[in-house]
Backbone bond lengths (Angstrom), bond angles and torsions (degrees), N, CA, C in turn:
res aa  C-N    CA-C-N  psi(-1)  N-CA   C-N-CA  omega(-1)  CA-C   N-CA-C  phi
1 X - - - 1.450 - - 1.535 111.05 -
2 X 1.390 118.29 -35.54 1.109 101.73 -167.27 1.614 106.53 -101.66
3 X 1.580 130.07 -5.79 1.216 112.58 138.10 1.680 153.98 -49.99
4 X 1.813 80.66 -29.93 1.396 84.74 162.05 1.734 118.69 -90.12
5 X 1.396 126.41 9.22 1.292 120.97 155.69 1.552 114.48 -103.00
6 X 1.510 113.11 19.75 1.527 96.71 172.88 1.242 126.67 100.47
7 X 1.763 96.92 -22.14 2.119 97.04 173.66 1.641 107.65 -93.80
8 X 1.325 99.72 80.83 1.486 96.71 175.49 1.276 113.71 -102.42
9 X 1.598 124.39 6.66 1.474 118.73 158.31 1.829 95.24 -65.99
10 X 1.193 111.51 -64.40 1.529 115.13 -158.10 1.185 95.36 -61.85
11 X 1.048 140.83 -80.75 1.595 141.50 177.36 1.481 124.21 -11.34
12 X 1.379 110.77 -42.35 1.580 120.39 172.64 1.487 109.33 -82.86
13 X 1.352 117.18 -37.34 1.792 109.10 165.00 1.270 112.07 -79.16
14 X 1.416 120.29 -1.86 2.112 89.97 161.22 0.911 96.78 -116.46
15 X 1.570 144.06 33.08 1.232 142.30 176.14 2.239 87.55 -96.32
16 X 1.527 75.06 -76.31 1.560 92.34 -172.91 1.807 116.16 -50.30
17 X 1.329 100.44 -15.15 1.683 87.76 -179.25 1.498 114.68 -104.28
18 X 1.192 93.98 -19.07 1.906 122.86 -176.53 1.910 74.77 -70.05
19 X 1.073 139.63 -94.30 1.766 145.37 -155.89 1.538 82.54 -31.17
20 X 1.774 125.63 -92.98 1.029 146.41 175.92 1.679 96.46 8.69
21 X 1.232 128.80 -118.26 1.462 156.19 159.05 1.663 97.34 1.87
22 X 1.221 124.07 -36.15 1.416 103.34 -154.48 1.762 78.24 -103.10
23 X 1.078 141.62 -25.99 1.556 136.58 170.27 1.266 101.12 -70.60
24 X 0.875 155.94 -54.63 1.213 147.52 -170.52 1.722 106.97 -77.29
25 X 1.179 117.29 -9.17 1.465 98.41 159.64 0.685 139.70 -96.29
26 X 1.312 111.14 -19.65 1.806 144.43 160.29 1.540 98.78 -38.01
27 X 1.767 100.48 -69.72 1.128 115.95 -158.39 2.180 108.54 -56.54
28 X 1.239 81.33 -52.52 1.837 94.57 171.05 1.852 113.28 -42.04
29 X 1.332 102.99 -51.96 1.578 114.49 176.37 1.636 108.68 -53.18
30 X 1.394 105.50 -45.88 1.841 115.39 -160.65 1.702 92.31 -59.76
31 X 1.640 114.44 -59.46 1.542 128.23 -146.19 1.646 88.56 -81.18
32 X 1.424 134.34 -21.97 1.528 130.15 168.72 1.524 107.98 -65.56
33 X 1.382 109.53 -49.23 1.434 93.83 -170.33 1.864 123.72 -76.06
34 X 1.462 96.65 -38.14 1.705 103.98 143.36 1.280 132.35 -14.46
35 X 1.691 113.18 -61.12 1.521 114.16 -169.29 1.318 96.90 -95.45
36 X 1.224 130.78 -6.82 1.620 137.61 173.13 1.278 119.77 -62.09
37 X 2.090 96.23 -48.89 1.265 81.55 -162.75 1.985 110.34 -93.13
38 X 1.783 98.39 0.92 1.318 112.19 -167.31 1.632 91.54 -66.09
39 X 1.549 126.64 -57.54 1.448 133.03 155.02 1.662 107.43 -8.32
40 X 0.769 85.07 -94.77 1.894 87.94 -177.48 0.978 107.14 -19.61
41 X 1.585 124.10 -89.96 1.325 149.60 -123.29 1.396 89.19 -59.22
42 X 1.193 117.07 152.69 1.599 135.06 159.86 1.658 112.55 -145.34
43 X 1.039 107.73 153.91 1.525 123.22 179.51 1.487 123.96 -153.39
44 X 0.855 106.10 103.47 2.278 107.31 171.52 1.422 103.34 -99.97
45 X 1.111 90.51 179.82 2.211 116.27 152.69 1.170 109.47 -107.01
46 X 1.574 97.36 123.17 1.509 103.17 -178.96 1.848 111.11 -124.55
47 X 0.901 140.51 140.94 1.712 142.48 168.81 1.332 114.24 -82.65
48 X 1.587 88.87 116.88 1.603 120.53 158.96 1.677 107.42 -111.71
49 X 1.504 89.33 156.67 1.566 124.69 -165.30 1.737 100.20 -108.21
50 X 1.057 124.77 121.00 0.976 158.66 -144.75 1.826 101.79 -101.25
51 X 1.053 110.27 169.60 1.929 109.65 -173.45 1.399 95.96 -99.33
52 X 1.792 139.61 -22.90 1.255 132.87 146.25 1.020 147.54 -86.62
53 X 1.316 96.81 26.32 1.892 125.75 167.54 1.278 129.50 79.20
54 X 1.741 103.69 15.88 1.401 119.86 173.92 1.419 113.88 -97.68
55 X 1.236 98.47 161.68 1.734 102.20 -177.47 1.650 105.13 -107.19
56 X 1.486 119.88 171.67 1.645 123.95 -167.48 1.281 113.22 -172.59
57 X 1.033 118.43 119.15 1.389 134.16 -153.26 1.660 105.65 -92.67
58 X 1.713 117.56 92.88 1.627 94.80 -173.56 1.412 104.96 -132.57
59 X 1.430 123.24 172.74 1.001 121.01 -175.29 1.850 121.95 -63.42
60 X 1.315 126.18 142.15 1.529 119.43 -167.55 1.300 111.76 -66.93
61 X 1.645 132.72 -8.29 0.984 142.72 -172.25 1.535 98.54 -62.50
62 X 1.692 114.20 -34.09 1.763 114.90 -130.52 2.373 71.55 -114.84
63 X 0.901 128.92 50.88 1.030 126.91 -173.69 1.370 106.50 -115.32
64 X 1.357 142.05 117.80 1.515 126.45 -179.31 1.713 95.43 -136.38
65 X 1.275 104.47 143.95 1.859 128.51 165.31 1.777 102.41 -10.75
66 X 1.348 121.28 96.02 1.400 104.19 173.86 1.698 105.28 147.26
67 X 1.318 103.92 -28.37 1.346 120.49 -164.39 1.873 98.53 -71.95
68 X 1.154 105.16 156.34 1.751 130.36 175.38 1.629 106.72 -100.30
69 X 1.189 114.12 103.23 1.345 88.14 162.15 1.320 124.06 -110.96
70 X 1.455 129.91 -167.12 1.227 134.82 -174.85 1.805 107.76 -136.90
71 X 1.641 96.56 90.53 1.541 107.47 -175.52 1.447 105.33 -76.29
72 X 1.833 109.03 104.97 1.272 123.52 164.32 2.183 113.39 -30.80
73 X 1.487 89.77 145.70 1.938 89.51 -160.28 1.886 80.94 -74.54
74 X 1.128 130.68 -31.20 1.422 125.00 -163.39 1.607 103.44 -72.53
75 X 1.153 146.85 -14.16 1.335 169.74 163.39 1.473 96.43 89.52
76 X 1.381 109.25 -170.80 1.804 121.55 -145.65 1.559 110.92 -162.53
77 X 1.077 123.02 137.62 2.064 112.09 154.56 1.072 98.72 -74.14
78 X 1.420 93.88 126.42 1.727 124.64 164.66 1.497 103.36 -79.15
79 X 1.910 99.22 125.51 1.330 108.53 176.66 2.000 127.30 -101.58
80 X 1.476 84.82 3.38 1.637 106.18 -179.33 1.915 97.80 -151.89
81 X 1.314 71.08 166.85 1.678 99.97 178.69 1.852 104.07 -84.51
82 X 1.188 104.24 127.33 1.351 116.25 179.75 1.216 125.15 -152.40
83 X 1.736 126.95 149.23 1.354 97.12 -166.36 2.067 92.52 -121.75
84 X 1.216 113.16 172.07 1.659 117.67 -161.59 1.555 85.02 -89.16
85 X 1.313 112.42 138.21 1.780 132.52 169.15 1.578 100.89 -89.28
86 X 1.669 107.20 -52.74 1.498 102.18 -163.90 1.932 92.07 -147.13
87 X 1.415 123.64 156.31 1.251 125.37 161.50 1.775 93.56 110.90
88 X 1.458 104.47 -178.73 1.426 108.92 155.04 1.095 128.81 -131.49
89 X 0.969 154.93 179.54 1.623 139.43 -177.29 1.980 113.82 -152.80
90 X 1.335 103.79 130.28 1.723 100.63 -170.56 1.577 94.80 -85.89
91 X 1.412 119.21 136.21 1.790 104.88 176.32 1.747 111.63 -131.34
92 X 0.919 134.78 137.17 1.250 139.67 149.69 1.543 137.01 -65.65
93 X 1.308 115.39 79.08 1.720 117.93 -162.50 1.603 91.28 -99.83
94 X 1.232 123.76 37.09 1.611 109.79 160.45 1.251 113.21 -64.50
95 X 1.753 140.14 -20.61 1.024 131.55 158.08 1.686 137.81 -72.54
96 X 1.643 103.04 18.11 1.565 100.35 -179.59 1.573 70.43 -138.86
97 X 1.455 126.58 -54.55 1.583 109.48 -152.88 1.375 121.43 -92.48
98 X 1.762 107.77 -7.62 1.537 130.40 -172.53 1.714 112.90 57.75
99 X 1.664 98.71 14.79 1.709 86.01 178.47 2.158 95.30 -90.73
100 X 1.021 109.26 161.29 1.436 98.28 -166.46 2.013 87.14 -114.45
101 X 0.988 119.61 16.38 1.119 119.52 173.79 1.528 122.78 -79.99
102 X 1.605 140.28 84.36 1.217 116.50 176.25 1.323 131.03 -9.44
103 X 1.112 130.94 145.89 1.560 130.04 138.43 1.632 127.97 -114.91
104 X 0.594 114.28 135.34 1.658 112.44 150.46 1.748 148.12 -66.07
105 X 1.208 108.59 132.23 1.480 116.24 -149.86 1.923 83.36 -122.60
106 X 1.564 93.23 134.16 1.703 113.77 -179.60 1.593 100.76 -125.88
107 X 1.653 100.73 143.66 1.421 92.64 -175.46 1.622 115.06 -77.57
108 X 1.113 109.86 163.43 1.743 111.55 -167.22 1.175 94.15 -77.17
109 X 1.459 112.12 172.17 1.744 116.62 -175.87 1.154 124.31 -86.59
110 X 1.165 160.91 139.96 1.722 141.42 165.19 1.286 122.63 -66.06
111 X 1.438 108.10 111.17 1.641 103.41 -178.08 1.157 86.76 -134.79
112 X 1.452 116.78 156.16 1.595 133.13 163.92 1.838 132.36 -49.34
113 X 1.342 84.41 -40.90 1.705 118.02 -168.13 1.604 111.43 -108.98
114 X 0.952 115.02 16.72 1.652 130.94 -166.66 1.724 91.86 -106.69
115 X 1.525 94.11 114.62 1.554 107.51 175.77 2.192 101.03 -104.63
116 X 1.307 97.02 130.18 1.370 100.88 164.63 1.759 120.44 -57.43
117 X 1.325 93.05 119.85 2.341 102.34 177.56 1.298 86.09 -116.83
118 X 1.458 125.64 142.79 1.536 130.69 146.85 1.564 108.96 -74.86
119 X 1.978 126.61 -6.51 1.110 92.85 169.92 1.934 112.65 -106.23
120 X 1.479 104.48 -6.66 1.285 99.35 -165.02 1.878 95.28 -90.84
121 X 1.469 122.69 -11.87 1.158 117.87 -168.14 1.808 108.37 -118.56
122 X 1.210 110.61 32.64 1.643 116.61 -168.85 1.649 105.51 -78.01
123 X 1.724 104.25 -7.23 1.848 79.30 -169.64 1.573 91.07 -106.19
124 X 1.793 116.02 25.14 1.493 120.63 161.96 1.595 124.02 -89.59
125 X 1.360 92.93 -3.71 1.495 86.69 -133.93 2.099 90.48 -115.42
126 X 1.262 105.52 149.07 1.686 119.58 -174.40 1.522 80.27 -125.23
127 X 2.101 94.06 110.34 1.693 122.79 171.00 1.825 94.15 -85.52
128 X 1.496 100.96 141.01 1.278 100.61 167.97 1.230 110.92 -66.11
129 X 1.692 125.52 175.24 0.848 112.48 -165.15 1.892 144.19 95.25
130 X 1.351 97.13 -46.32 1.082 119.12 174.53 1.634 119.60 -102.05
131 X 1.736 113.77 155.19 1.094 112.91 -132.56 2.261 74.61 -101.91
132 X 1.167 106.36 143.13 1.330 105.30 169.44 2.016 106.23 -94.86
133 X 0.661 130.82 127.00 1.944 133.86 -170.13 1.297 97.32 -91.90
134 X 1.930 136.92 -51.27 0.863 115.09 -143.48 1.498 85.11 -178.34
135 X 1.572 102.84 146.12 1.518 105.45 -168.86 1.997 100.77 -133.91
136 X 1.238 105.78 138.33 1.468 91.75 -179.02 1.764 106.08 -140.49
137 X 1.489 108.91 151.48 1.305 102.89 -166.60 1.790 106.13 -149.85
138 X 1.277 114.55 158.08 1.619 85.30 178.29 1.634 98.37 -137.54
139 X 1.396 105.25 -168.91 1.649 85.50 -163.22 1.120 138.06 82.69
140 X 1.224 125.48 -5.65 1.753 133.43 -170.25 1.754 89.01 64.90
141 X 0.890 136.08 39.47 1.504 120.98 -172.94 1.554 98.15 -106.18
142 X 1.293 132.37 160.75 1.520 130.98 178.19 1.968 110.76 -103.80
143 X 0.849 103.29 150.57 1.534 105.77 -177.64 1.843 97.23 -75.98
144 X 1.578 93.83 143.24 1.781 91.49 -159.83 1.700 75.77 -143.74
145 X 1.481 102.46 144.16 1.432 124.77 175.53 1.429 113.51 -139.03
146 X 1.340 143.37 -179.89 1.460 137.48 -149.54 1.706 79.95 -160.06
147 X 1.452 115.83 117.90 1.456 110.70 149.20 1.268 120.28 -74.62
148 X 1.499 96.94 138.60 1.827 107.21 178.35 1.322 115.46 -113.63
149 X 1.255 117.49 -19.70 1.531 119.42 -162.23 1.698 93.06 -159.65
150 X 1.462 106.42 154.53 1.490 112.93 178.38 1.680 89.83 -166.64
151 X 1.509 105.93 159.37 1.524 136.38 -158.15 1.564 129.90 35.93
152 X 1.558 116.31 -90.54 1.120 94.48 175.00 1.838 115.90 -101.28
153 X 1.471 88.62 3.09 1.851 104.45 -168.17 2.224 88.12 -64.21
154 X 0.836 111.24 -21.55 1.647 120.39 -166.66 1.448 99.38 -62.74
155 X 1.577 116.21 158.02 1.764 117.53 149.80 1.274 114.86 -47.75
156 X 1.565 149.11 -34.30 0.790 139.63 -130.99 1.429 98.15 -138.87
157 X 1.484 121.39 -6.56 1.390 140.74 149.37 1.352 104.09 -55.77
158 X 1.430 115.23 -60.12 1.388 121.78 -141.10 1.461 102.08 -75.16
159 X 1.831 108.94 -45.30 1.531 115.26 166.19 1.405 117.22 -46.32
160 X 1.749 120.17 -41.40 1.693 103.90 -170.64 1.978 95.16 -81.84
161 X 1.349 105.21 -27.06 1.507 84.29 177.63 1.516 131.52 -72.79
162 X 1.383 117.71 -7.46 1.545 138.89 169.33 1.941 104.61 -68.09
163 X 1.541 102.21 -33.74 1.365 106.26 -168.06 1.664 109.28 -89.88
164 X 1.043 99.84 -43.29 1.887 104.69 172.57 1.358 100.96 -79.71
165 X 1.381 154.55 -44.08 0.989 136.36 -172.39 1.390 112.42 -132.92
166 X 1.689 90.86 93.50 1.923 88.17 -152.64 1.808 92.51 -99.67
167 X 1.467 121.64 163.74 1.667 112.09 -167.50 1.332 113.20 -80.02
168 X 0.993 114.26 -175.22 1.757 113.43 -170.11 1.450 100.56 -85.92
169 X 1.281 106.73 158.55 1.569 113.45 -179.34 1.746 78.95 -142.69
170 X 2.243 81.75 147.69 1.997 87.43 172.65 1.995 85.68 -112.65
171 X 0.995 77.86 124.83 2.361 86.19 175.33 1.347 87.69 -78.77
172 X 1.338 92.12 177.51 1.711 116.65 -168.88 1.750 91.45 -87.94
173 X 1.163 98.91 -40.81 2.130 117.16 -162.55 1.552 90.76 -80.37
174 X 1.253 138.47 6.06 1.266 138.91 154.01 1.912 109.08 -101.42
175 X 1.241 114.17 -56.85 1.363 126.65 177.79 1.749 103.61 -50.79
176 X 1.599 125.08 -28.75 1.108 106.72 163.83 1.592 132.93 -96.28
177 X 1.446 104.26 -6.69 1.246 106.66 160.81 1.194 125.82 -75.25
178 X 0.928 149.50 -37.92 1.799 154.81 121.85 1.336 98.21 13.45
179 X 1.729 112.25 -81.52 1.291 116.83 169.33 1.494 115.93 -33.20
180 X 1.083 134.82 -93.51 1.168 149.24 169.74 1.577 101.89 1.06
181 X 1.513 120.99 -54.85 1.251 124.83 -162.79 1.656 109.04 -77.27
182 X 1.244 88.16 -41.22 1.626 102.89 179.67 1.603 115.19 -62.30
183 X 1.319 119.93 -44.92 1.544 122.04 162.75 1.527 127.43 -70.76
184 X 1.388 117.67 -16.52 1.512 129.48 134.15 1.606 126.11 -49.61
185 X 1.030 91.70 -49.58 1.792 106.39 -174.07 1.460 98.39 -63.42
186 X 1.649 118.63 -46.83 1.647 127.04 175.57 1.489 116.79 -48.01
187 X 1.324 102.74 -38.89 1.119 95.00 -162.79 1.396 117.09 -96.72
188 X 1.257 102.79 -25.40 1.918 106.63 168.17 1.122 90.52 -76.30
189 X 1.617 166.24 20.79 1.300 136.32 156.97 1.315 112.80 -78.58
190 X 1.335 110.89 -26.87 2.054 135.48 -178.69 1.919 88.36 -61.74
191 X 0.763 118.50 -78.15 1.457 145.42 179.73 1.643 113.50 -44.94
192 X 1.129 114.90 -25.06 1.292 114.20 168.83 2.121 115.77 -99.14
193 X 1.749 94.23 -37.02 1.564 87.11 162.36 1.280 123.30 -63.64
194 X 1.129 122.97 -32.38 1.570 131.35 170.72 1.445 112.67 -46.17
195 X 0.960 108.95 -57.05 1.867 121.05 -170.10 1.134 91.51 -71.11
196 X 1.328 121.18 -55.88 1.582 104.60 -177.47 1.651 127.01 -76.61
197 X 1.024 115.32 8.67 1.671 131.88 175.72 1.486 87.02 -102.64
198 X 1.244 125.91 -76.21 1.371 115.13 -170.45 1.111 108.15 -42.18
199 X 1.153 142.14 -104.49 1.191 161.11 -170.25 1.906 115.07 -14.11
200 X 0.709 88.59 -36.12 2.054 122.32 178.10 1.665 76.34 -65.50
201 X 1.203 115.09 -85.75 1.384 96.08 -145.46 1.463 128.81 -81.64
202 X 1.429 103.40 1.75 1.694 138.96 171.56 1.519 88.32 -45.45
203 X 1.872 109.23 -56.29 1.728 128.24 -162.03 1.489 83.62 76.04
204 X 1.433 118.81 77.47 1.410 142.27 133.14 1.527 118.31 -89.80
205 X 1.704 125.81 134.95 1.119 111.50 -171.45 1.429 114.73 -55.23
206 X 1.539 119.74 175.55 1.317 122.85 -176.61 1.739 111.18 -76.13
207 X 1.971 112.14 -43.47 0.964 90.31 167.74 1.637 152.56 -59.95
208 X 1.725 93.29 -24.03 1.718 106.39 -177.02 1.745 87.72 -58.86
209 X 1.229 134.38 -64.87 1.397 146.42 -161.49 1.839 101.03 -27.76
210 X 1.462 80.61 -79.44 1.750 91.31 165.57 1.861 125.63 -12.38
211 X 1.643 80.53 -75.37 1.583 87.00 -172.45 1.563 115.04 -77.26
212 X 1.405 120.17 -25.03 1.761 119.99 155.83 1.331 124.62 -55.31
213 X 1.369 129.54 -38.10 1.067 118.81 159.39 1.367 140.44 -81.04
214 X 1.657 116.16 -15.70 1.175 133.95 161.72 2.046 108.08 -66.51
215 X 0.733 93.44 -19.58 1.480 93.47 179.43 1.839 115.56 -120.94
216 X 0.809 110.78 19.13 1.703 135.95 152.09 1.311 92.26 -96.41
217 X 1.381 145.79 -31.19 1.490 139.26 171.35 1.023 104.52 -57.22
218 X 1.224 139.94 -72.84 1.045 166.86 -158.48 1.803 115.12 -49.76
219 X 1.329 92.38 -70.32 1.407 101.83 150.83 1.667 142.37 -26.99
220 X 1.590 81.20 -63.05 2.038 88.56 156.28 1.206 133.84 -80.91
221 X 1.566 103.71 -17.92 1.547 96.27 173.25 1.538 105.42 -123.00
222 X 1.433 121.19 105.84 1.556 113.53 -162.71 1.535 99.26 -69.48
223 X 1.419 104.66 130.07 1.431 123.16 164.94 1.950 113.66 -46.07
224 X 1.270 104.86 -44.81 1.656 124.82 -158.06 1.440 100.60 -71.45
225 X 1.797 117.43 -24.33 1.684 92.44 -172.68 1.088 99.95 -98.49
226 X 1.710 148.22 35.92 1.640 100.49 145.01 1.617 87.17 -101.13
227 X 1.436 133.48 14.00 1.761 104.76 147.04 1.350 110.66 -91.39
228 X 1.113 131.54 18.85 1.462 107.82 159.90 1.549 112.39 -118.46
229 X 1.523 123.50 11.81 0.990 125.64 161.02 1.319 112.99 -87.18
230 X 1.285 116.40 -38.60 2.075 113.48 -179.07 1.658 97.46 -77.28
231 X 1.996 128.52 -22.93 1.364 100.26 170.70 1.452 110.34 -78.15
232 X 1.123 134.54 -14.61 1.950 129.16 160.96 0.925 116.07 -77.65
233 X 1.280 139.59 -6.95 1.826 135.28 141.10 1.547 114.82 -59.43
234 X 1.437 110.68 -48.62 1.528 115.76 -153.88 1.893 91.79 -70.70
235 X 1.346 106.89 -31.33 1.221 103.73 -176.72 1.500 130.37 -77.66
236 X 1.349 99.14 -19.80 1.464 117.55 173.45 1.538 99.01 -83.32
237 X 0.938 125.29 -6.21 1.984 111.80 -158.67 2.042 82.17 -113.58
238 X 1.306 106.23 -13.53 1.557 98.52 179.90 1.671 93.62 -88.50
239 X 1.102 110.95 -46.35 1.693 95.74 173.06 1.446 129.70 -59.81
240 X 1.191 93.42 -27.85 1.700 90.39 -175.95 1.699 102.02 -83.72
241 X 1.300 111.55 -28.04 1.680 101.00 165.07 1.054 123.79 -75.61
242 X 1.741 140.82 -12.75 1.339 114.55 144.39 1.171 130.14 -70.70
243 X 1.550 119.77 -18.76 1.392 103.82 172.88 1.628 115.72 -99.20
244 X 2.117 102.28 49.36 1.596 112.04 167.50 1.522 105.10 45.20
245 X 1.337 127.91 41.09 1.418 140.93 145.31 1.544 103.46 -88.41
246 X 1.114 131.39 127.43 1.115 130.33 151.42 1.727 127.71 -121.13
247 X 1.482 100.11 131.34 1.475 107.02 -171.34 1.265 109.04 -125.16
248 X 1.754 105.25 148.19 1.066 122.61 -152.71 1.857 118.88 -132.27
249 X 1.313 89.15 0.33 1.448 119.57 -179.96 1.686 102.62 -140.31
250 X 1.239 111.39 104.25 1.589 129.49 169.70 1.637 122.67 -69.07
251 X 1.564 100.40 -8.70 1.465 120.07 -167.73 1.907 97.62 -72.39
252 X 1.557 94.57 -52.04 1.100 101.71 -160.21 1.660 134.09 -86.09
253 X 1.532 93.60 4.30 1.294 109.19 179.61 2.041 103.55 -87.75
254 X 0.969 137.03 34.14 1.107 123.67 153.89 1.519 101.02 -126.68
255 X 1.080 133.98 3.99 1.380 138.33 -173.32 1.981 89.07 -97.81
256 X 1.611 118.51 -50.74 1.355 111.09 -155.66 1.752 104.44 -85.46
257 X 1.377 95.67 -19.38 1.705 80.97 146.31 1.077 155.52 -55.23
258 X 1.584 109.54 -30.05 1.509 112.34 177.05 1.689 111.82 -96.36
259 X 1.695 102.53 19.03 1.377 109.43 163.79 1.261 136.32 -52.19
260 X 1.061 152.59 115.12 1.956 127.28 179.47 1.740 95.20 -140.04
261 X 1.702 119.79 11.52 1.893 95.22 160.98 1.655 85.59 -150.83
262 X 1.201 97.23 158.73 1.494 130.62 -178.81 1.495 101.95 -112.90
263 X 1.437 127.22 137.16 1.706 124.52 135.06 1.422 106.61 -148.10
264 X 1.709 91.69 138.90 1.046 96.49 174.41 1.626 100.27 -112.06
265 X 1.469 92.82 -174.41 1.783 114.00 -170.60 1.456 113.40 -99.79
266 X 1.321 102.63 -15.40 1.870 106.26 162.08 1.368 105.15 -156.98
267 X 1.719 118.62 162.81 1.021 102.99 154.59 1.459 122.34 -123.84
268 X 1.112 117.56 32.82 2.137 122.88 169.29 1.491 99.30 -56.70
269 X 1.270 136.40 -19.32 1.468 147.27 -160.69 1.723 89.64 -90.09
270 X 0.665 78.01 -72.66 2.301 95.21 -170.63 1.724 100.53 -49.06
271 X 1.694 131.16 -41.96 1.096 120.16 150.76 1.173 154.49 -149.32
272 X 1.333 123.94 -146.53 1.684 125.18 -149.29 1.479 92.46 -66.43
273 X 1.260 130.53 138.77 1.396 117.08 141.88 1.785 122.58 -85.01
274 X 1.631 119.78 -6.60 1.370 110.95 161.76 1.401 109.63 -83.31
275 X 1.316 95.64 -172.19 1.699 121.95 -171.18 1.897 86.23 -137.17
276 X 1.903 89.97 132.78 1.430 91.14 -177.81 1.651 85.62 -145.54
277 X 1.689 98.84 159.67 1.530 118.32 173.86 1.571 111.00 -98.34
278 X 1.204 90.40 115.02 2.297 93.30 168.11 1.226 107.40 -87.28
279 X 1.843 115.87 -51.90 1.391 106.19 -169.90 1.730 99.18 -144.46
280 X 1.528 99.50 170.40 1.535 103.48 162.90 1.230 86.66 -125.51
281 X 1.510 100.14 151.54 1.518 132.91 -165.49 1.813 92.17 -105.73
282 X 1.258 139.21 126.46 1.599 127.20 166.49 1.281 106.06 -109.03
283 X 1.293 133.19 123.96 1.313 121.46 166.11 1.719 115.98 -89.10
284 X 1.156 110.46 104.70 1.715 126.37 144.14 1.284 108.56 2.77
285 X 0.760 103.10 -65.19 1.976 113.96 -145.75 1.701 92.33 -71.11
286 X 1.602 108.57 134.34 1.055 105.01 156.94 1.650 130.02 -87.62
287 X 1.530 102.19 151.79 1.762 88.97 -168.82 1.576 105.61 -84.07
């Protein structure tokens, strides 16, 4: 429309910056979820036991629902969900449950008719994710676990998949811009019958009519700010990636701005449960 009235300086810069902005957010979104999910991901070699009673050392990638493993006595990160056949195992799930308290894991019982629950059988079961401390067994026997679940089918799947592809939320600071648009939209409709009543009876052609009142639209509702709202995202999502924030939802960065308090409901989550050395201090001075 507005080439055919002649603003083809303006017309080509919200053409060209409107394209611009929306590739580059795309692009910003793609390379966030990338280093997100490179973050996550983990992978070892772990030993499974074989149906002719050998063991085989393979990568955790090549691990599927069914597998035996053989939980090293020094313990390991668990890269799947598995539940203990025989042995016991001390585990650290401060990274799914944030309690920093070990627990202990007993192997489940053998019954015929015994269907696997993750909730009735959880104090069997080694969540990926979690740190195993210590494995104990008696008998010369080896600690033996059964994979049940692997990648995102896991607890700890399900958490990074909640985080990369978290569901839509409608904000209020969206729910009133809507508004906003909609009482714009009201009011150039007054403003556009006018022009076109006037103009009508001036006996102005129909097309000039057209494009005068389509651009009295225009006017009231500026075309340019939702590109200058995704270029004050794109710019905020470049700040928050140097300071190794990465975001993955563009929605929500004008909402976490007008943040200024945090609470949480515990804090074993927020920190370390070791004790580590940075420096020794020597004092000089003799006493």
């Amino acid at each position: 429309m507005w080439f055919s009235d002649d603003y083809v300086y303006y017309a080509s810069v919200i053409v060209v910056t409107s394209v611009i902005s929306l590739i580059s957010e795309v692009y910003q979104m793609h390379v966030n979820q990338k280093t997100l999910s490179k973050t996550i991901q983990s992978s070892d070699v772990v030993e499974v036991l074989r149906d002719n009673g050998h063991s085989e050392c393979i990568p955790s990638e090549q691990l599927v629902p069914g597998d035996v493993l053989l939980v090293p006595a020094q313990g390991c990160m668990m890269q799947c969900d598995a539940v203990l056949l025989q042995g016991n195992a001390i585990v650290n799930e401060s990274m799914l449950t944030g309690e920093s308290v070990p627990v202990t894991k007993t192997p489940i019982m053998a019954r015929s008719n015994t269907y696997y629950s993750d909730k009735e059988h959880g104090k069997h079961t080694l969540y990926c994710g979690t740190q195993v401390i210590q494995t104990r067994f008696y008998g010369g026997e080896r600690v033996l676990a059964v994979v049940v679940r692997t990648g995102f089918s896991t607890n700890k799947g399900a958490l990074v998949r909640s985080i990369m592809y978290p569901p839509p939320v409608d904000f209020k600071f969206q729910q009133d811009s809507y508004k906003f648009v909609m009482v714009l939209a009201f009011i150039a409709s007054f403003g556009c019958i006018y022009t076109v009543v006037t103009k009508y009876m001036r006996g102005i052609a129909v097309p000039k009519i057209i494009v005068d009142s389509l651009d009295l639209i225009t006017i009231v509702i500026p075309p340019a700010l939702p590109m200058a709202m995704t270029v004050g995202i794109l710019y905020a999502l470049r700040r928050l990636k140097s300071a190794r924030i990465y975001c993955i939802s563009p929605r929500t960065v004008n909402i976490s701005g007008v943040l200024n308090c945090f609470c949480f409901d515990k804090v074993n989550c927020l920190l370390s449960s070791g004790l580590y050395a940075f420096f020794v201090g020597e004092n000089i001075e003799a006493i």
